[in-house]
PyMOL commands that place a pseudoatom at each C-alpha (Angstrom):
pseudoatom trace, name=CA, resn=UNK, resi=1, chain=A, elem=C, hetatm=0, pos=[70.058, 62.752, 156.020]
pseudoatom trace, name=CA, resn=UNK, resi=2, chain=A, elem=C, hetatm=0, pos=[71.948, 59.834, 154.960]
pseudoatom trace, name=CA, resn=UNK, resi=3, chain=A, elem=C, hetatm=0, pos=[75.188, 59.947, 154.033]
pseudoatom trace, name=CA, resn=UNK, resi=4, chain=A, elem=C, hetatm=0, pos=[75.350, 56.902, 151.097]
pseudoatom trace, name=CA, resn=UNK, resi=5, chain=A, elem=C, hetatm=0, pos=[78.066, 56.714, 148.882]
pseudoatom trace, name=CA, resn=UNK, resi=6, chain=A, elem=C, hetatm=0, pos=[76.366, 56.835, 145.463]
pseudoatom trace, name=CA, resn=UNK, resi=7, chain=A, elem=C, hetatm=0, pos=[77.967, 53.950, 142.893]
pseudoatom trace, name=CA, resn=UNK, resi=8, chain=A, elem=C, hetatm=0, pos=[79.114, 56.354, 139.879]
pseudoatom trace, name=CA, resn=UNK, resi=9, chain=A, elem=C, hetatm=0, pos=[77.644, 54.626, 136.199]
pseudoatom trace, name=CA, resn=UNK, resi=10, chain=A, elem=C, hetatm=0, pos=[80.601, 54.575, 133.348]
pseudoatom trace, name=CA, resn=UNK, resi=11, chain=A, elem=C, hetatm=0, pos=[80.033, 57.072, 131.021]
pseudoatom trace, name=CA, resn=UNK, resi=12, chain=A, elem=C, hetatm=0, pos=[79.012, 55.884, 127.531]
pseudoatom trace, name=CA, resn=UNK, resi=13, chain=A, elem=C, hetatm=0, pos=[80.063, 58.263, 124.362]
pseudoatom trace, name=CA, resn=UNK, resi=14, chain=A, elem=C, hetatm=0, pos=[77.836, 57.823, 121.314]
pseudoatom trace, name=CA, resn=UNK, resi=15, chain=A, elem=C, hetatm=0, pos=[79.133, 58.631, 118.166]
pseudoatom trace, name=CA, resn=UNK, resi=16, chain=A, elem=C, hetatm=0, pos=[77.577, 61.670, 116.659]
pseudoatom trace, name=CA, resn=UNK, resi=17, chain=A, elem=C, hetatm=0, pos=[76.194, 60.829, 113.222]
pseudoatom trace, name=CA, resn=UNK, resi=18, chain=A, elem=C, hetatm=0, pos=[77.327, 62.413, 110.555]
pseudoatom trace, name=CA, resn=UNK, resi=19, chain=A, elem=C, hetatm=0, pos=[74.899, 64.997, 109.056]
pseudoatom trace, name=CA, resn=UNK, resi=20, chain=A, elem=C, hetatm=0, pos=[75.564, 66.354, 105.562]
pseudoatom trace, name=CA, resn=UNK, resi=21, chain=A, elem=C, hetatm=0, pos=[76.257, 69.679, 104.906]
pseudoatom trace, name=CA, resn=UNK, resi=22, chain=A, elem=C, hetatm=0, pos=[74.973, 71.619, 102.095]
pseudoatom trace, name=CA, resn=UNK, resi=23, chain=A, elem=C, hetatm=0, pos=[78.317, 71.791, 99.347]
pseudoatom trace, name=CA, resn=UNK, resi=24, chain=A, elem=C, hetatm=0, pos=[78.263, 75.018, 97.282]
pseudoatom trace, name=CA, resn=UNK, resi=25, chain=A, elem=C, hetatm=0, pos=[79.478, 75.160, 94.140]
pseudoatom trace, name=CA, resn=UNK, resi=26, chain=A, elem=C, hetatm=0, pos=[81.874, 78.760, 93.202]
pseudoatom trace, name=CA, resn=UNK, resi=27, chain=A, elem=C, hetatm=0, pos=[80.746, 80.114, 89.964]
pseudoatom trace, name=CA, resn=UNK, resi=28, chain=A, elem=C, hetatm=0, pos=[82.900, 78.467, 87.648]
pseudoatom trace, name=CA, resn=UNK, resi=29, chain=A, elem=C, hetatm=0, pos=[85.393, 81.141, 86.614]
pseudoatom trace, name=CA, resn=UNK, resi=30, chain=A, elem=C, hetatm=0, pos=[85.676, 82.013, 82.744]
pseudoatom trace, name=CA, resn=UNK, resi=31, chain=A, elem=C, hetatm=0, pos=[89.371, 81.169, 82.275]
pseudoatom trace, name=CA, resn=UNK, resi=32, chain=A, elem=C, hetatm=0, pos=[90.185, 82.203, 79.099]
pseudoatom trace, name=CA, resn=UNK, resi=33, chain=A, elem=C, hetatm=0, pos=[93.741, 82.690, 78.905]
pseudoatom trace, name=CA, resn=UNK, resi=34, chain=A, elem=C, hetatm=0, pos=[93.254, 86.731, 78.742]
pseudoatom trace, name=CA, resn=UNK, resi=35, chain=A, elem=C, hetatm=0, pos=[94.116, 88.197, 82.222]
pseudoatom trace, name=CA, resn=UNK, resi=36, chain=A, elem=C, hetatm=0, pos=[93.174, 91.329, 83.562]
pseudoatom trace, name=CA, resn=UNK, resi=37, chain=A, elem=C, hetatm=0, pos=[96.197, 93.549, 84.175]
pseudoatom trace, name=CA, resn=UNK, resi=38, chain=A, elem=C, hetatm=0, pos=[96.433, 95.325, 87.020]
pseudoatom trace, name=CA, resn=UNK, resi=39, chain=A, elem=C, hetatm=0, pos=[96.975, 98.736, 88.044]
pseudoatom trace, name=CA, resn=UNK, resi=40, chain=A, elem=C, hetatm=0, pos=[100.569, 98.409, 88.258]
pseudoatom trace, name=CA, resn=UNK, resi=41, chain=A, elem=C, hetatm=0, pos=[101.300, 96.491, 85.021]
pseudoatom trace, name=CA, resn=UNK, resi=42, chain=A, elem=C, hetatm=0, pos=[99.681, 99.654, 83.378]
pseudoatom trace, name=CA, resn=UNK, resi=43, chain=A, elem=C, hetatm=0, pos=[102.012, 101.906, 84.856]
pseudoatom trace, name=CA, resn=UNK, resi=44, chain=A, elem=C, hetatm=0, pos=[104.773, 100.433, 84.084]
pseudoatom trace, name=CA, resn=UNK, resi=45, chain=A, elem=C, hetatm=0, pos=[103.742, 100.153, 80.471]
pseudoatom trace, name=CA, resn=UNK, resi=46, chain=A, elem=C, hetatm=0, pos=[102.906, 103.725, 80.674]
pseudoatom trace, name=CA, resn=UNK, resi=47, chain=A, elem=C, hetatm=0, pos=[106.543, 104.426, 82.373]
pseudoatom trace, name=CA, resn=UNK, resi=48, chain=A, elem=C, hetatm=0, pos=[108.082, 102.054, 79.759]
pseudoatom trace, name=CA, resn=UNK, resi=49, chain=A, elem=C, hetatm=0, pos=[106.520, 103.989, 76.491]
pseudoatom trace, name=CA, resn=UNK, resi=50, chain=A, elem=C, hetatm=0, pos=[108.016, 107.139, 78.179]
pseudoatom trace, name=CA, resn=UNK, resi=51, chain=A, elem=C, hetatm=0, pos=[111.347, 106.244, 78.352]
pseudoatom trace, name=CA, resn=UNK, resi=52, chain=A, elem=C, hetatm=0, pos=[110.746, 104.510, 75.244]
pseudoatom trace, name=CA, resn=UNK, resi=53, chain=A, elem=C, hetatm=0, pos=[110.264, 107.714, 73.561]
pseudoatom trace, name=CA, resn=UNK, resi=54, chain=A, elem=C, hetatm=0, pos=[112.303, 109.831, 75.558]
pseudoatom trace, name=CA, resn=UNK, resi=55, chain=A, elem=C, hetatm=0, pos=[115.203, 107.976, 75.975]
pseudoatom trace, name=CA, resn=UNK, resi=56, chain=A, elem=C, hetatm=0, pos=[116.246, 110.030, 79.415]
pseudoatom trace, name=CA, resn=UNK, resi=57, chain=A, elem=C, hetatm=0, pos=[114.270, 110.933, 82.051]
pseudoatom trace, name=CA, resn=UNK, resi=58, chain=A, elem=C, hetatm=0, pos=[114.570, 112.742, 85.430]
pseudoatom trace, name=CA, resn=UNK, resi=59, chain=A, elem=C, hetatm=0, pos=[113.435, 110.697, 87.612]
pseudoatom trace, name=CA, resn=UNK, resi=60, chain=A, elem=C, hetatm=0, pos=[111.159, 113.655, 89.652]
pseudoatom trace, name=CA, resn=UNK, resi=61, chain=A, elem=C, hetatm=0, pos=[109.640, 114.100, 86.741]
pseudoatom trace, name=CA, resn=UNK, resi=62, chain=A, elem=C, hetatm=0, pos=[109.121, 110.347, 85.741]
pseudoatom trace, name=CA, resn=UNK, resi=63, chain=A, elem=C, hetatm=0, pos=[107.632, 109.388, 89.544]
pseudoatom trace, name=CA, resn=UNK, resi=64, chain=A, elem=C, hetatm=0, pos=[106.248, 112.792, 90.708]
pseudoatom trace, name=CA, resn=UNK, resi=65, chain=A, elem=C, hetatm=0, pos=[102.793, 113.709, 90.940]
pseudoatom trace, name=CA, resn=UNK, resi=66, chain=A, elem=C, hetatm=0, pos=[102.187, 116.548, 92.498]
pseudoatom trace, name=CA, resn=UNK, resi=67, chain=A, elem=C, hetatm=0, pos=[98.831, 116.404, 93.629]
pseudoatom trace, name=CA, resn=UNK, resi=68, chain=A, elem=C, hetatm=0, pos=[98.950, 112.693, 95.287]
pseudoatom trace, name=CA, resn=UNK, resi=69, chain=A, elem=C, hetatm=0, pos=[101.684, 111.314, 97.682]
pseudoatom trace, name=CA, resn=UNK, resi=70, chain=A, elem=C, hetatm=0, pos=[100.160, 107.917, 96.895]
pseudoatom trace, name=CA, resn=UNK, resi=71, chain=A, elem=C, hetatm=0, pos=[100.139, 108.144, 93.212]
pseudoatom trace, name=CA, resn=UNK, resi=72, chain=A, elem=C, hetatm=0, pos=[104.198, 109.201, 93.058]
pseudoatom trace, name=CA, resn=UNK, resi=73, chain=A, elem=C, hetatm=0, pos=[104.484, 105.869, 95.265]
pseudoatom trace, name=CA, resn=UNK, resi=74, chain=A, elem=C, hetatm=0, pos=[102.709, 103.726, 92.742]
pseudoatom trace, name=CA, resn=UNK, resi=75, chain=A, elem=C, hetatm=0, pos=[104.599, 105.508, 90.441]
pseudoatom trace, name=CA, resn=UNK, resi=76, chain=A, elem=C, hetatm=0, pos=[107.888, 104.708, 92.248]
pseudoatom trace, name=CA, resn=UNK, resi=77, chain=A, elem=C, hetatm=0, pos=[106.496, 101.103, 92.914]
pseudoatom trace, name=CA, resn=UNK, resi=78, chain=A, elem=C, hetatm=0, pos=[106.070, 100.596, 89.401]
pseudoatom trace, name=CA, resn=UNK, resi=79, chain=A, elem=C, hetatm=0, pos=[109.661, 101.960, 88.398]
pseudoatom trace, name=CA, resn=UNK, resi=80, chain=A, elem=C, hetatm=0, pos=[111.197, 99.314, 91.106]
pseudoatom trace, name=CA, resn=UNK, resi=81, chain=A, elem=C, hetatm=0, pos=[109.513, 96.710, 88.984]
pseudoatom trace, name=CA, resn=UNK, resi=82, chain=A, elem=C, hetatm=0, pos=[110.953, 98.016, 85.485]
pseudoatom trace, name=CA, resn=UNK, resi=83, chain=A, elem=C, hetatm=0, pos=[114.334, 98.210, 87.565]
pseudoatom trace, name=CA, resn=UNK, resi=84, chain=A, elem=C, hetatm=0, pos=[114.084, 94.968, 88.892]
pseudoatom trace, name=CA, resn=UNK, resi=85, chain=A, elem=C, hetatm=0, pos=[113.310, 93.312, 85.254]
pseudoatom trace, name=CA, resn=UNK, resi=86, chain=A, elem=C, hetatm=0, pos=[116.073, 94.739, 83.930]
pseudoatom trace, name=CA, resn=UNK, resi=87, chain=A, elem=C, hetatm=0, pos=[113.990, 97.033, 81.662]
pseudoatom trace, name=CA, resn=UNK, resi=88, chain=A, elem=C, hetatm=0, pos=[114.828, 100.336, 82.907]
pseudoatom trace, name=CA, resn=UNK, resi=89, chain=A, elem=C, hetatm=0, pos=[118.083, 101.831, 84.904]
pseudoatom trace, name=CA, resn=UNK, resi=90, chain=A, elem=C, hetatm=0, pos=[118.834, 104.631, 86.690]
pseudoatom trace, name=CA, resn=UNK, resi=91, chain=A, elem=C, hetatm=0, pos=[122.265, 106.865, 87.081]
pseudoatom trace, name=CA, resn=UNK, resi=92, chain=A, elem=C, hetatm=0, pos=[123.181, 109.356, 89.163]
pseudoatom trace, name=CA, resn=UNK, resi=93, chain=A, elem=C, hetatm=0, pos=[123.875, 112.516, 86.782]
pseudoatom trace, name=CA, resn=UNK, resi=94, chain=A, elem=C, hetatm=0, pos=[127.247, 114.648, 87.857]
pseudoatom trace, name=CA, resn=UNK, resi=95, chain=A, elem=C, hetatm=0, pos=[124.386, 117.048, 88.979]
pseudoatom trace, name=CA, resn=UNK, resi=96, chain=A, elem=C, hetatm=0, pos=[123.489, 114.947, 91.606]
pseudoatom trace, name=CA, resn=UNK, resi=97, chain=A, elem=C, hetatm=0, pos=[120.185, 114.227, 89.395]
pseudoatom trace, name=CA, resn=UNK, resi=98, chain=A, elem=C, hetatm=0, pos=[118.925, 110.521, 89.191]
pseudoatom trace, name=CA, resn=UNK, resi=99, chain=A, elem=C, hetatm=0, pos=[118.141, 109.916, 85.439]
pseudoatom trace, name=CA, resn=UNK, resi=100, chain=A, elem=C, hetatm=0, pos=[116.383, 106.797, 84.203]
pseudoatom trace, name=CA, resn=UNK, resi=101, chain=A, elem=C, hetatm=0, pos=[116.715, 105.435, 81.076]
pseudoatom trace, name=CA, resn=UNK, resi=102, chain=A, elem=C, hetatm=0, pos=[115.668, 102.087, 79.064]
pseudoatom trace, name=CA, resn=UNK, resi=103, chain=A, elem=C, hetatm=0, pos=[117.330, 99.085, 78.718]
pseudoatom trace, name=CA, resn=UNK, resi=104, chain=A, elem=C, hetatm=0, pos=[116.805, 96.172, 76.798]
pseudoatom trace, name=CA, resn=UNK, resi=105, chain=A, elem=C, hetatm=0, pos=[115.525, 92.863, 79.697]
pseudoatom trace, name=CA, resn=UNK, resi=106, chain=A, elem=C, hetatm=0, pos=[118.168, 89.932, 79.678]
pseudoatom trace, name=CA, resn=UNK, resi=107, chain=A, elem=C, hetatm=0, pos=[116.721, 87.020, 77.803]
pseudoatom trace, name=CA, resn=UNK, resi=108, chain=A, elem=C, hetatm=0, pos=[115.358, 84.352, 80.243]
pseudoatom trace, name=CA, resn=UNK, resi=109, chain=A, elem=C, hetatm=0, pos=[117.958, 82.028, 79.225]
pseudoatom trace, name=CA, resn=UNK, resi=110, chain=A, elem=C, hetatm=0, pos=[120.773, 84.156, 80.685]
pseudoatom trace, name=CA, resn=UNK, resi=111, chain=A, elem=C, hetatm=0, pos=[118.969, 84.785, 83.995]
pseudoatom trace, name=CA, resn=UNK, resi=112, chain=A, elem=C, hetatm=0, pos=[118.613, 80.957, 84.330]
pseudoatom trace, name=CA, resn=UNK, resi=113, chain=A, elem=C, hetatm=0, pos=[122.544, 80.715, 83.055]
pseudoatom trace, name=CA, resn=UNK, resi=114, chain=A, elem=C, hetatm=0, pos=[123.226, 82.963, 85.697]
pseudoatom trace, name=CA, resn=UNK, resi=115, chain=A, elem=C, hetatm=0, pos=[124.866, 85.551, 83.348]
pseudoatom trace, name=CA, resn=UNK, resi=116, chain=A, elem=C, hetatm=0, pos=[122.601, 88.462, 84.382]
pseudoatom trace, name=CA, resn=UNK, resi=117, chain=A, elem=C, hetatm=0, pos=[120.625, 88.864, 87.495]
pseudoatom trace, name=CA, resn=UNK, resi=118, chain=A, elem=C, hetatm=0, pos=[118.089, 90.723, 89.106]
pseudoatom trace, name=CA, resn=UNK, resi=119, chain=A, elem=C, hetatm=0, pos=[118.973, 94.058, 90.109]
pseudoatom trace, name=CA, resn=UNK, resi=120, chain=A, elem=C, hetatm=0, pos=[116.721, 95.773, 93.093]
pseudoatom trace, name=CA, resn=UNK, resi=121, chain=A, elem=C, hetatm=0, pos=[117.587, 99.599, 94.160]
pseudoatom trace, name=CA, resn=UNK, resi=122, chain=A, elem=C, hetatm=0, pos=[116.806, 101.099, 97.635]
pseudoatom trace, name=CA, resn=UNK, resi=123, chain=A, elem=C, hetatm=0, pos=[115.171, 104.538, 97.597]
pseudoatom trace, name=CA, resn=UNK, resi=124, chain=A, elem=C, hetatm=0, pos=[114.055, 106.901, 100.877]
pseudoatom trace, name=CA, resn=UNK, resi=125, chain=A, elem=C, hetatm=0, pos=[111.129, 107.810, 100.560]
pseudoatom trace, name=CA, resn=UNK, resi=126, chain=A, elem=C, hetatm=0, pos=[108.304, 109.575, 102.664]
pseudoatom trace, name=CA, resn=UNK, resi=127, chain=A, elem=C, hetatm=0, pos=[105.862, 112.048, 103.182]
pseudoatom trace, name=CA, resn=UNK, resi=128, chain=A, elem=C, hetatm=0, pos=[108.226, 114.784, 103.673]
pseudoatom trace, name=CA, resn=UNK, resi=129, chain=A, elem=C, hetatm=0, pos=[110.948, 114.022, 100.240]
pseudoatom trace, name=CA, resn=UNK, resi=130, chain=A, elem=C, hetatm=0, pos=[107.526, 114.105, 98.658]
pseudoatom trace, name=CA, resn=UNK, resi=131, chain=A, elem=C, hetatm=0, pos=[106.721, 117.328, 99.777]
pseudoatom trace, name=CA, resn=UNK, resi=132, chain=A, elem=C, hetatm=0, pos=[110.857, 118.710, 99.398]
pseudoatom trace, name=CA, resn=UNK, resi=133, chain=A, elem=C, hetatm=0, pos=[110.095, 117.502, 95.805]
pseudoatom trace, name=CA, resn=UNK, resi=134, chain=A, elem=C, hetatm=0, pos=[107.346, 120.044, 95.189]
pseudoatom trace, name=CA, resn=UNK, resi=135, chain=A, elem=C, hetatm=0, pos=[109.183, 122.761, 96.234]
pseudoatom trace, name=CA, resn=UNK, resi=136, chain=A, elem=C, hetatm=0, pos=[111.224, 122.328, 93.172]
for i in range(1, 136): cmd.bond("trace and resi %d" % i, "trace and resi %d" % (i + 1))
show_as sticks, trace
zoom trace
Protein backbone atom coordinates (compact mmCIF):
# COMPACT_ATOMS: atom_id res chain seq x y z
CA UNK A 1 0.00 0.00 0.00
CA UNK A 2 1.19 3.34 -0.78
CA UNK A 3 0.59 6.04 1.16
CA UNK A 4 0.35 9.13 -1.72
CA UNK A 5 -1.06 12.23 -0.87
CA UNK A 6 -3.83 12.63 -3.48
CA UNK A 7 -3.82 16.49 -5.09
CA UNK A 8 -7.60 17.54 -4.23
CA UNK A 9 -9.35 19.17 -7.83
CA UNK A 10 -11.32 22.69 -7.02
CA UNK A 11 -14.74 22.14 -7.01
CA UNK A 12 -16.67 23.72 -9.91
CA UNK A 13 -20.56 24.80 -9.20
CA UNK A 14 -22.71 24.93 -12.33
CA UNK A 15 -25.55 26.97 -12.32
CA UNK A 16 -28.76 25.05 -12.35
CA UNK A 17 -30.89 26.17 -15.28
CA UNK A 18 -33.88 27.47 -14.75
CA UNK A 19 -36.83 25.16 -15.64
CA UNK A 20 -40.33 26.64 -15.92
CA UNK A 21 -42.94 25.76 -13.84
CA UNK A 22 -46.41 25.23 -14.86
CA UNK A 23 -48.42 28.85 -13.60
CA UNK A 24 -52.09 28.17 -12.71
CA UNK A 25 -54.49 30.49 -13.13
CA UNK A 26 -57.41 30.82 -9.82
CA UNK A 27 -60.81 30.90 -11.25
CA UNK A 28 -61.38 34.40 -11.67
CA UNK A 29 -63.76 35.31 -8.85
CA UNK A 30 -67.25 36.95 -9.83
CA UNK A 31 -66.86 40.23 -7.92
CA UNK A 32 -69.89 41.82 -8.13
CA UNK A 33 -70.16 44.19 -5.44
CA UNK A 34 -72.93 41.87 -3.57
CA UNK A 35 -71.20 40.04 -0.63
CA UNK A 36 -72.26 37.12 1.05
CA UNK A 37 -73.07 37.84 4.70
CA UNK A 38 -72.05 35.72 7.10
CA UNK A 39 -73.46 33.86 9.85
CA UNK A 40 -72.89 36.48 12.28
CA UNK A 41 -74.06 39.55 10.31
CA UNK A 42 -77.45 37.59 10.25
CA UNK A 43 -77.66 37.37 13.80
CA UNK A 44 -77.14 40.46 14.57
CA UNK A 45 -79.76 41.63 12.13
CA UNK A 46 -81.97 39.12 13.65
CA UNK A 47 -80.93 40.51 17.33
CA UNK A 48 -81.29 44.09 15.94
CA UNK A 49 -85.11 43.58 14.53
CA UNK A 50 -85.79 42.22 18.09
CA UNK A 51 -84.90 44.95 20.00
CA UNK A 52 -86.17 46.92 17.25
CA UNK A 53 -89.55 45.77 18.00
CA UNK A 54 -89.30 45.17 21.49
CA UNK A 55 -87.62 47.97 22.66
CA UNK A 56 -86.28 45.98 26.04
CA UNK A 57 -84.97 42.84 26.30
CA UNK A 58 -83.57 40.48 29.00
CA UNK A 59 -80.65 39.66 27.99
CA UNK A 60 -81.14 35.54 28.94
CA UNK A 61 -83.72 35.66 26.87
CA UNK A 62 -82.08 37.69 23.95
CA UNK A 63 -78.65 35.27 24.00
CA UNK A 64 -80.05 31.98 25.46
CA UNK A 65 -80.66 28.95 23.65
CA UNK A 66 -81.35 26.32 25.50
CA UNK A 67 -80.59 23.46 23.55
CA UNK A 68 -76.91 24.63 22.26
CA UNK A 69 -74.05 26.10 24.43
CA UNK A 70 -72.53 27.14 21.10
CA UNK A 71 -75.47 28.80 19.62
CA UNK A 72 -76.05 31.22 23.01
CA UNK A 73 -72.20 32.04 22.28
CA UNK A 74 -72.82 33.10 18.73
CA UNK A 75 -75.62 34.66 20.07
CA UNK A 76 -73.55 36.52 22.71
CA UNK A 77 -70.78 37.04 19.98
CA UNK A 78 -73.14 38.71 17.88
CA UNK A 79 -74.59 41.05 20.74
CA UNK A 80 -70.73 42.17 21.49
CA UNK A 81 -70.75 43.33 17.92
CA UNK A 82 -74.17 45.39 18.16
CA UNK A 83 -72.53 46.68 21.54
CA UNK A 84 -69.43 47.51 20.11
CA UNK A 85 -71.16 49.57 17.05
CA UNK A 86 -72.94 51.45 19.23
CA UNK A 87 -76.27 49.91 18.08
CA UNK A 88 -77.42 48.22 21.07
CA UNK A 89 -76.69 48.79 25.07
CA UNK A 90 -77.11 47.03 27.95
CA UNK A 91 -78.08 48.13 31.79
CA UNK A 92 -78.07 46.50 34.75
CA UNK A 93 -81.89 46.54 35.99
CA UNK A 94 -82.27 47.33 40.03
CA UNK A 95 -83.13 43.53 39.86
CA UNK A 96 -79.82 42.68 39.18
CA UNK A 97 -81.21 41.78 35.49
CA UNK A 98 -79.03 42.87 32.43
CA UNK A 99 -81.53 44.45 29.91
CA UNK A 100 -80.54 45.40 26.38
CA UNK A 101 -82.01 47.85 24.49
CA UNK A 102 -81.43 49.79 20.99
CA UNK A 103 -79.65 52.67 20.31
CA UNK A 104 -79.24 54.72 17.47
CA UNK A 105 -74.97 54.08 15.95
CA UNK A 106 -72.93 57.46 16.15
CA UNK A 107 -72.55 58.83 12.67
CA UNK A 108 -69.04 58.03 11.26
CA UNK A 109 -68.16 61.56 11.33
CA UNK A 110 -68.28 61.76 15.15
CA UNK A 111 -66.27 58.55 15.67
CA UNK A 112 -63.56 60.08 13.40
CA UNK A 113 -64.15 63.61 15.47
CA UNK A 114 -63.57 61.67 18.36
CA UNK A 115 -66.94 62.66 19.96
CA UNK A 116 -68.17 59.06 20.46
CA UNK A 117 -66.17 55.94 20.65
CA UNK A 118 -66.30 52.41 20.61
CA UNK A 119 -67.65 50.85 23.55
CA UNK A 120 -66.62 46.92 24.23
CA UNK A 121 -68.25 45.07 27.46
CA UNK A 122 -66.63 42.06 29.26
CA UNK A 123 -68.98 39.17 30.04
CA UNK A 124 -68.08 35.57 32.01
CA UNK A 125 -69.07 33.19 30.33
CA UNK A 126 -68.78 29.26 30.26
CA UNK A 127 -70.12 26.02 30.16
CA UNK A 128 -71.40 26.06 33.58
CA UNK A 129 -73.36 30.05 33.58
CA UNK A 130 -74.80 28.35 30.54
CA UNK A 131 -76.09 25.59 32.28
CA UNK A 132 -77.04 28.01 35.80
CA UNK A 133 -79.03 29.83 33.03
CA UNK A 134 -81.30 26.89 32.27
CA UNK A 135 -82.17 26.30 35.55
CA UNK A 136 -84.10 29.46 35.41
Amino acid sequence: MSNELKQWKPMVTRKRAVRPTDTSRPDEVDETGAEEKTDTDRNMAVMFEILRRKRQVKLESLILNRSSFAQTVENLFALSFLVKDGRAEIVVHGSGSHIVSPKNAPAASSIASGEAAYSHFVFRFDFKDWKDLLRN
